[in-house]
C-alpha positions in Angstrom: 21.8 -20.3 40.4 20.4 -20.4 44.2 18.6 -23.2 45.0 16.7 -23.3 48.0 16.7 -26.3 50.3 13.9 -27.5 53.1 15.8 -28.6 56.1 13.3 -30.8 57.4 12.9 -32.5 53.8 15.5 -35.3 53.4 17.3 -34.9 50.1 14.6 -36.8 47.7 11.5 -34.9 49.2 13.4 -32.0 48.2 13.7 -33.4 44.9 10.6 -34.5 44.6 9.4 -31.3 45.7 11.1 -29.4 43.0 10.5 -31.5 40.4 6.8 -31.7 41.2 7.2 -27.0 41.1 9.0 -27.6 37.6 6.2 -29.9 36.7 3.7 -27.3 37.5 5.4 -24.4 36.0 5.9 -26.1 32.6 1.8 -26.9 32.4 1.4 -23.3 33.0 4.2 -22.7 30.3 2.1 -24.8 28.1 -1.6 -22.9 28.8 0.3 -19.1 28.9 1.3 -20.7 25.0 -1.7 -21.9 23.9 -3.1 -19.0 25.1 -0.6 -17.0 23.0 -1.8 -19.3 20.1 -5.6 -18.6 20.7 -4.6 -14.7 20.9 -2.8 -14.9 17.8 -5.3 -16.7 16.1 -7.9 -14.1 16.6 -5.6 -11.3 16.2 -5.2 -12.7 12.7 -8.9 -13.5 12.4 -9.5 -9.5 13.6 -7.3 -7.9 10.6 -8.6 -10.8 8.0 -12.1 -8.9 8.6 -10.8 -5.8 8.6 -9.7 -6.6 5.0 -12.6 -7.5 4.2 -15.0 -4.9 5.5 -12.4 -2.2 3.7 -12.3 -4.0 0.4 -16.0 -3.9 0.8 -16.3 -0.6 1.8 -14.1 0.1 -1.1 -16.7 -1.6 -3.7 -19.5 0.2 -2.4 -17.4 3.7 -3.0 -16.6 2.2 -7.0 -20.4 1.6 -7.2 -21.5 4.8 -6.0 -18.7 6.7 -8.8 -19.6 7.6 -12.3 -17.5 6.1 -15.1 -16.5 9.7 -16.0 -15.5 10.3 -12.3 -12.0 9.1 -12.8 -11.3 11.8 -15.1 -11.7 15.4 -14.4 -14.9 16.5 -15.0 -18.2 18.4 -14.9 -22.0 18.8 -16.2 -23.2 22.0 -17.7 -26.7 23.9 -16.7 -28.3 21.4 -19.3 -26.9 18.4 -17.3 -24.4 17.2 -19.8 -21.3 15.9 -18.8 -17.9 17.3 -19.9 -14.3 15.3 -19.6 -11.2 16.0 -19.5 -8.0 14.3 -20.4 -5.1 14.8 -18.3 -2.1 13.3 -20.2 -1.9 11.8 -23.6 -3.3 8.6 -22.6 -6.1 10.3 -21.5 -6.8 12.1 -24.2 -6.2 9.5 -26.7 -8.8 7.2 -24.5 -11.9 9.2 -23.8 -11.7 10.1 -27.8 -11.5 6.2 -28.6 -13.6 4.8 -25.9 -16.6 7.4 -24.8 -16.7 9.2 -27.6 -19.9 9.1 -29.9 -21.1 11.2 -33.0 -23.3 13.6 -30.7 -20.9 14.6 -29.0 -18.4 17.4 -29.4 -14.6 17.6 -28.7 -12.8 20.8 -27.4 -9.1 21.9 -27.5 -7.2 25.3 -26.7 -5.9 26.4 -29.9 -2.2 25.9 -28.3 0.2 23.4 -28.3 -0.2 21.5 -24.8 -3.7 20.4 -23.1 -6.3 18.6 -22.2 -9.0 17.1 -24.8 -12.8 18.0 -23.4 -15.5 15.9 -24.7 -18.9 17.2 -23.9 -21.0 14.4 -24.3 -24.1 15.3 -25.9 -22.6 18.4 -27.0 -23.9 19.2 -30.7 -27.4 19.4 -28.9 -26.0 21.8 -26.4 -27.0 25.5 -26.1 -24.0 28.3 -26.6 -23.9 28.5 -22.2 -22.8 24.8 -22.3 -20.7 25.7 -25.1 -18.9 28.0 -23.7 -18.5 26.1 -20.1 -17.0 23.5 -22.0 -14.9 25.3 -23.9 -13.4 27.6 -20.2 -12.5 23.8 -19.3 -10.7 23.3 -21.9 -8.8 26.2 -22.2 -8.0 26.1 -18.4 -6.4 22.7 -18.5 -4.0 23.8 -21.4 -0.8 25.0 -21.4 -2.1 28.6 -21.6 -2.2 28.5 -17.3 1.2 27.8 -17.2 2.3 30.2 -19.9 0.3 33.2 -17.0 -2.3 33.7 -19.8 -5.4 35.0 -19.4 -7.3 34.1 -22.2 -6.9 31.5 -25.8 -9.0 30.4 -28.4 -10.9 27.2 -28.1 -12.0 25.5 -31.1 -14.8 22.6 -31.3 -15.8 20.0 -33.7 -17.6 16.5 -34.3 -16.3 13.0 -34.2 -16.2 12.6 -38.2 -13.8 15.8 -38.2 -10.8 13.8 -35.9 -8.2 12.3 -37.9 -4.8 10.7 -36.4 -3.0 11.2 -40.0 -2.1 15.1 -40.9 0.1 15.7 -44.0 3.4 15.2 -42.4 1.9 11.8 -40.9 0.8 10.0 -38.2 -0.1 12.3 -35.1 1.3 11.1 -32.0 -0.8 9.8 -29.0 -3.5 11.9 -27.9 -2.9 14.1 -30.4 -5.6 14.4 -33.3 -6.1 16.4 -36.5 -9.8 18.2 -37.4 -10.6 18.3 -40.9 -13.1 21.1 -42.1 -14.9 23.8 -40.6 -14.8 24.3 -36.7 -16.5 26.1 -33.9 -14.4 28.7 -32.4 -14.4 30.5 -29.0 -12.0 33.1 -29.6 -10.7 35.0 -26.5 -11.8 32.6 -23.7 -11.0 33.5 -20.6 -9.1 30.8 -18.2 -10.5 30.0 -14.5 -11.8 27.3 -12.6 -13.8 26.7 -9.5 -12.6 23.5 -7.2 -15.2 22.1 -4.9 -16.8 20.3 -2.4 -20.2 18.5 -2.7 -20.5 15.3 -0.3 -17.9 13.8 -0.1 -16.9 14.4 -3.6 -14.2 16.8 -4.7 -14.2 17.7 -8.8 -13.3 21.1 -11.0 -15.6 23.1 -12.8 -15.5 26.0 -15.1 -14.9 29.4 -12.6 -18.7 30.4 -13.1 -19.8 26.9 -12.0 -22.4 27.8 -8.9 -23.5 23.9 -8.3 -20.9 23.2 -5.1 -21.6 23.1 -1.8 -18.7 25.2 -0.8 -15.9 26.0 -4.1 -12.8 28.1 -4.6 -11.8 29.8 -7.5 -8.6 29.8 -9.3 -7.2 32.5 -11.8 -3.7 31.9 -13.4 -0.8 34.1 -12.4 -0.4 35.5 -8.8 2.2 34.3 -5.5 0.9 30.6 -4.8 2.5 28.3 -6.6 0.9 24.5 -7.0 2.1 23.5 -3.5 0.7 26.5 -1.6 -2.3 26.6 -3.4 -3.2 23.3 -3.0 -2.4 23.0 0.9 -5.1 26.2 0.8 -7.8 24.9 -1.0 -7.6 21.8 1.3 -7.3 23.4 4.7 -11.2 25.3 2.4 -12.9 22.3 1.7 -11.0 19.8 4.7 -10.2 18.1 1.9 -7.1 15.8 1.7 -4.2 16.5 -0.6 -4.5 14.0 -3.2 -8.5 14.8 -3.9 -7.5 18.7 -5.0 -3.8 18.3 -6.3 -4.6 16.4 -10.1 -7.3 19.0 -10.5 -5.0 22.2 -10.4 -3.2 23.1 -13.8 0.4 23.8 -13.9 1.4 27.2 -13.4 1.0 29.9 -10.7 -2.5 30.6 -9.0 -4.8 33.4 -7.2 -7.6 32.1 -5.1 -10.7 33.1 -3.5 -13.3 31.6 -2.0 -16.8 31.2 -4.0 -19.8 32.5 -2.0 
């Protein structure tokens, strides 16, 4: 280390020179730290409120959602509102918890699928009916199989049972005792789209979207490609369109 000396100085006005410099340079060391400190301090204060504003801003997008929202879902040309399952505890849970005795409950008549509860539904008109019951055949194991079409059956809440001859059904799987409505050659298709700020699925003659594409089962796009298409559509982001697409292989075209 160089230290420089003032010629003129004797040796203790040096000294006190340079300790007087270090002096000053450690008060400045001091501010430039609580500086740092006061920096720090709002930096802190900055993300706390950031926090806060998004976990606001992520209440006020709860409030503005339906409770059937977090399902998949639509409303018929009457205005009812049709659910979907899309696992066993799903199915098992909108059968337990929203479902009431006027309203109706859908399945593909096909191992594999979603439960479709059309709330409201044994007031519903044979249009409705039939929406609900393209839902449910859609989100059934039939899409992945490449089928076109499956029976769809219907019935009331006193019909479901959870105890069939060989025993207890397993989760979200239920038994229907006595007669049921059937839908016999339904044909599978949905339409995905856009209104607001909302993305949701809808039976393929659903005309109430903004902007929509439909999907047929069978064809070169598998869930990937078809997904990354529909959202580059409706600029929407990945995870808003990927749970609504069935398993399987897809065609698509764009709803006018």
């Amino acid at each position: 280390m160089k230290i420089r000396l003032f010629l003129e100085k004797n040796a203790r006005k040096n000294a006190d020179f340079y300790y007087s410099e270090g002096k000053r340079y450690r008060e400045k060391a001091a501010k430039a730290e609580e500086a740092l400190k006061g920096i720090d301090k709002r930096i802190r204060k900055m993300e706390k409120t950031k926090e806060k504003r998004m976990e606001s801003k992520k209440k006020e997008i709860a409030k503005t959602r339906e409770w059937f929202e977090h399902y998949r879902w639509f409303r018929t040309e009457g205005g009812k509102v049709c659910i979907a399952g899309k696992n066993a505890d799903e199915n098992e849970e909108i059968v337990k918890k929203y479902m009431d005795d006027g309203d109706l409950f859908f399945h593909a008549d096909i191992h594999g699928g979603s439960v479709v509860i059309m709330k409201g539904g044994t007031d519903a008109d044979i249009r409705e009916k039939i929406s609900c019951a393209v839902f449910a055949a859609s989100y059934s194991s039939a899409w992945e199989l490449g089928y076109n079409e499956v029976g769809v059956f219907a019935a009331r809440k006193g019909q479901l049972s959870k105890t069939v001859k060989e025993g207890n059904l397993k989760k979200g799987g239920f038994g229907i005792e006595g007669e049921r409505e059937w839908y016999k050659h339904t044909v599978l298709g949905l339409a995905i789209g856009r209104n607001g700020d909302k993305i949701s699925s809808a039976p393929w003659n659903h005309n109430d979207f903004e902007k929509a594409v439909e999907i047929r089962p069978g064809g070169n796009l598998n869930k990937a490609q078809a997904t990354k298409k529909i959202c580059e559509i409706l600029k929407a982001r990945d995870e808003e369109v990927s749970w609504l697409i069935p398993k399987g292989r897809y065609t698509l075209r764009v709803k006018k």
